[in-house]
C-alpha positions in Angstrom: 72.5 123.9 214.3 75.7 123.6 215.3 75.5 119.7 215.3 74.3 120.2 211.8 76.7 122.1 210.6 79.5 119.9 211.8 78.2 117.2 209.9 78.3 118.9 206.8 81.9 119.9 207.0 82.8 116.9 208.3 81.2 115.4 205.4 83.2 117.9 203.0 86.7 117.6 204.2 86.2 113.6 204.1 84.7 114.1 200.1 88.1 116.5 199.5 90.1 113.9 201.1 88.6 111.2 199.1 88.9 113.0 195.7 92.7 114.1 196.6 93.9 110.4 197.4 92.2 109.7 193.8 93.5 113.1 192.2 97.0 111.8 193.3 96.2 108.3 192.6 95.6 108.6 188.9 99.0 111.3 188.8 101.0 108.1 190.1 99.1 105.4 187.8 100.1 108.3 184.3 103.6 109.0 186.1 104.3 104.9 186.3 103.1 105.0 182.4 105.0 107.8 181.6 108.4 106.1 183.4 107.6 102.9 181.6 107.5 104.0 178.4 110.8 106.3 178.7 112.5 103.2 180.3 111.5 101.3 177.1 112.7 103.9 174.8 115.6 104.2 176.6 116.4 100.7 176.5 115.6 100.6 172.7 118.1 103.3 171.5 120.9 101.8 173.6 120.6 98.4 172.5 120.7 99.9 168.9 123.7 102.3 169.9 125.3 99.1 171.2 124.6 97.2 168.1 126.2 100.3 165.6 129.2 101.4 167.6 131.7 98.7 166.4 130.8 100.0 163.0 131.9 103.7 164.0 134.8 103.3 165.5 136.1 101.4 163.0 135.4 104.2 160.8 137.4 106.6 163.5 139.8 103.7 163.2 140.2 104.0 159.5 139.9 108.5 159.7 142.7 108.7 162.1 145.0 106.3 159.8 144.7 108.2 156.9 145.0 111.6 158.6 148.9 109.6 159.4 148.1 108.5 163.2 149.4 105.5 164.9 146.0 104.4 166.4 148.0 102.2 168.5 150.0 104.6 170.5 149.0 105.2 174.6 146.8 108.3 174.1 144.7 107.3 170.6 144.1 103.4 172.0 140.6 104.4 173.1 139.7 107.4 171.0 137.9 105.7 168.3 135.7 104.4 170.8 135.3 107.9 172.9 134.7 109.3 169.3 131.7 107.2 168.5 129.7 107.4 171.2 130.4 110.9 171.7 128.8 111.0 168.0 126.0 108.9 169.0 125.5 111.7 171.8 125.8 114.5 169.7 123.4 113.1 167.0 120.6 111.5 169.8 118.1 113.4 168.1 117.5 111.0 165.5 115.7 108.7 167.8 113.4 111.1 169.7 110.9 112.6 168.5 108.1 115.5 169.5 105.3 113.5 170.3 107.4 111.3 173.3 109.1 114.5 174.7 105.6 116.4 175.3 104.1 113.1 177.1 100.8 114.8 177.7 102.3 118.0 178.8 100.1 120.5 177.1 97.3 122.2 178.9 94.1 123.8 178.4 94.2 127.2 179.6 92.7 130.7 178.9 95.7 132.2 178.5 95.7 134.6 175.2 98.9 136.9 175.4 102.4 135.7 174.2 104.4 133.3 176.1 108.3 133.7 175.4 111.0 131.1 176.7 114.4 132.5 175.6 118.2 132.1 175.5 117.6 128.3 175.4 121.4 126.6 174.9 121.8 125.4 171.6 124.6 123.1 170.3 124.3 121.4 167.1 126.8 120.0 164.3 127.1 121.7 160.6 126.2 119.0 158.2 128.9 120.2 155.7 131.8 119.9 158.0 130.5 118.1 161.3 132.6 120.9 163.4 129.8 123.1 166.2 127.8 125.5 166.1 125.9 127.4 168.9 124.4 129.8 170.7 121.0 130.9 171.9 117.1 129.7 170.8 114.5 132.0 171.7 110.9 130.6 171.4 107.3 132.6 171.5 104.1 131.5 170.9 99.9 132.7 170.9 98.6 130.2 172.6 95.0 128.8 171.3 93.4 127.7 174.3 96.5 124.9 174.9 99.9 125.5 176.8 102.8 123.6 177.1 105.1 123.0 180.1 108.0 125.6 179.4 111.2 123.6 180.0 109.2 121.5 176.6 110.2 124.0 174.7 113.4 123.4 175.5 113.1 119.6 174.8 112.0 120.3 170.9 115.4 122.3 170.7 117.4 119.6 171.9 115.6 116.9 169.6 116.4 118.8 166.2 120.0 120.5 167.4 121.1 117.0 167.8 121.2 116.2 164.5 123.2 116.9 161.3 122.0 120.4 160.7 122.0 123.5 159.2 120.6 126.8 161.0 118.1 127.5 158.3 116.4 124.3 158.6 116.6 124.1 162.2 115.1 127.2 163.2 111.9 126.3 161.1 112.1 123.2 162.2 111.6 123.7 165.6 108.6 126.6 164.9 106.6 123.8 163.3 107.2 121.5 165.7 106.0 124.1 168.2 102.8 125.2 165.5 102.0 121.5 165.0 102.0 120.2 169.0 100.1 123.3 170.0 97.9 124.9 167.4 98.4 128.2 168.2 97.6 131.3 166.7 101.5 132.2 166.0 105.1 131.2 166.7 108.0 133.0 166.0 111.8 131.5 166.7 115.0 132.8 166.1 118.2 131.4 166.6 122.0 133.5 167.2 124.6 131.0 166.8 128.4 131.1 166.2 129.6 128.4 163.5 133.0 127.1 164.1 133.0 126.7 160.6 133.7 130.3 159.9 135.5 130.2 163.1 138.2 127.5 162.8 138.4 127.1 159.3 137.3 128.7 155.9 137.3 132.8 156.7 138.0 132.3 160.6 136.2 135.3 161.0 135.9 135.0 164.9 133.1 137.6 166.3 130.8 136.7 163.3 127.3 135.5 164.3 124.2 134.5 162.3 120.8 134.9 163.1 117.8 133.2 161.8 114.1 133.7 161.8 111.0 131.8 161.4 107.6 133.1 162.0 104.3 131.6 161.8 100.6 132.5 162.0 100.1 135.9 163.5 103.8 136.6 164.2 104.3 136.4 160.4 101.1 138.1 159.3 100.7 140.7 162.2 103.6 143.4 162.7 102.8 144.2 166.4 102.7 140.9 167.3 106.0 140.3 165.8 107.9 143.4 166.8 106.7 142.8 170.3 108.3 138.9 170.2 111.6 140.9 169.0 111.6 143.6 171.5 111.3 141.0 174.0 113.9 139.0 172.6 116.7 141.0 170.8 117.9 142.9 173.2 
């Protein structure tokens, strides 16, 4: 009996074994895949950064001129330079997009109540007047059978704030991006952000804030389900 019985979990921890080393096998093979295709990308976008910068700065070049600079004294030598690459930084989301960000990280799971990631940094650049603005993202969804690694969430911010924007459109455009990835049954996003447009210029209205809303599926069409999002949220 005993003999017996020693076979058979010695014949169970050797199959768990087995499938582990092939469980962990097949993570390394999709985690080279995954590094080899962000490596590309990478290398893409930084040979095209390369090939526009000259371009850029010579526009910096030309901006501080006219603004009456001597872009040959110590301290502006280098700044159309610093300034072009820090507006290839600010604007990176132009090359990214949702589908390489998620890289198979959504899930199946029975999971049917709302899942909230919020205060997610934003920074972005007004299209009318390329000065900031920024604040805080805060993100819920219903999931439909599929969820998605949380600090994702946080990646489809980033793609869209790095772009020319304008709160409006980026607050929807993050809630589809979210609706369209995942499927779920609802989404609902909103966005507090100071703009150093009303700030630093125009009003200069300093404490001002604006907030913005999208909501999608059930969080548009249900009232619960959205007043629970902004109880969670707003406070």
């Amino acid at each position: 009996m005993n003999g017996h019985s020693n076979g058979k979990i010695s014949n169970t921890v050797e199959d768990y074994n087995r499938n582990e080393k092939k469980c962990f096998g097949d993570l390394a093979v999709e985690m080279k895949k995954s590094a080899v295709i962000c490596e590309q990308e990478f290398s893409r976008k930084k040979t095209e950064d390369e090939s526009r910068l000259p371009a850029i700065e010579a526009a910096y070049s030309i901006i501080l001129r006219e603004l009456g600079e001597d872009t040959d004294r110590q301290g502006l030598l280098r700044t159309p330079l610093r300034a072009a690459k820090a507006m290839q930084f600010l604007t990176k989301g132009y090359h990214e997009n949702v589908n390489d960000i998620l890289n198979d990280a959504i899930f199946d799971e029975d999971h049917d109540e709302m899942v909230i990631v919020k205060d997610i940094d934003m920074f972005s650049l007004c299209e009318h007047h390329l000065v900031p603005f920024f604040g805080k993202v805060h993100i819920g969804y219903l999931p439909n059978q599929k969820v998605v690694g949380l600090s994702k969430l946080a990646r489809i911010v980033e793609i869209f704030s790095r772009r020319l924007q304008v709160q409006e459109r980026l607050t929807k455009q993050i809630a589809t991006a979210v609706s369209e990835a995942l499927q779920p049954k609802g989404v609902a996003v909103v966005i507090e952000a100071a703009h150093m447009c009303m700030v630093m210029r125009g009003v200069q209205k300093i404490n001002t804030r604006t907030v913005t809303s999208t909501m999608l599926g059930l969080c548009r069409e249900d009232p619960k389900t959205r007043e629970e999002f902004l109880s969670l949220t707003m406070r």
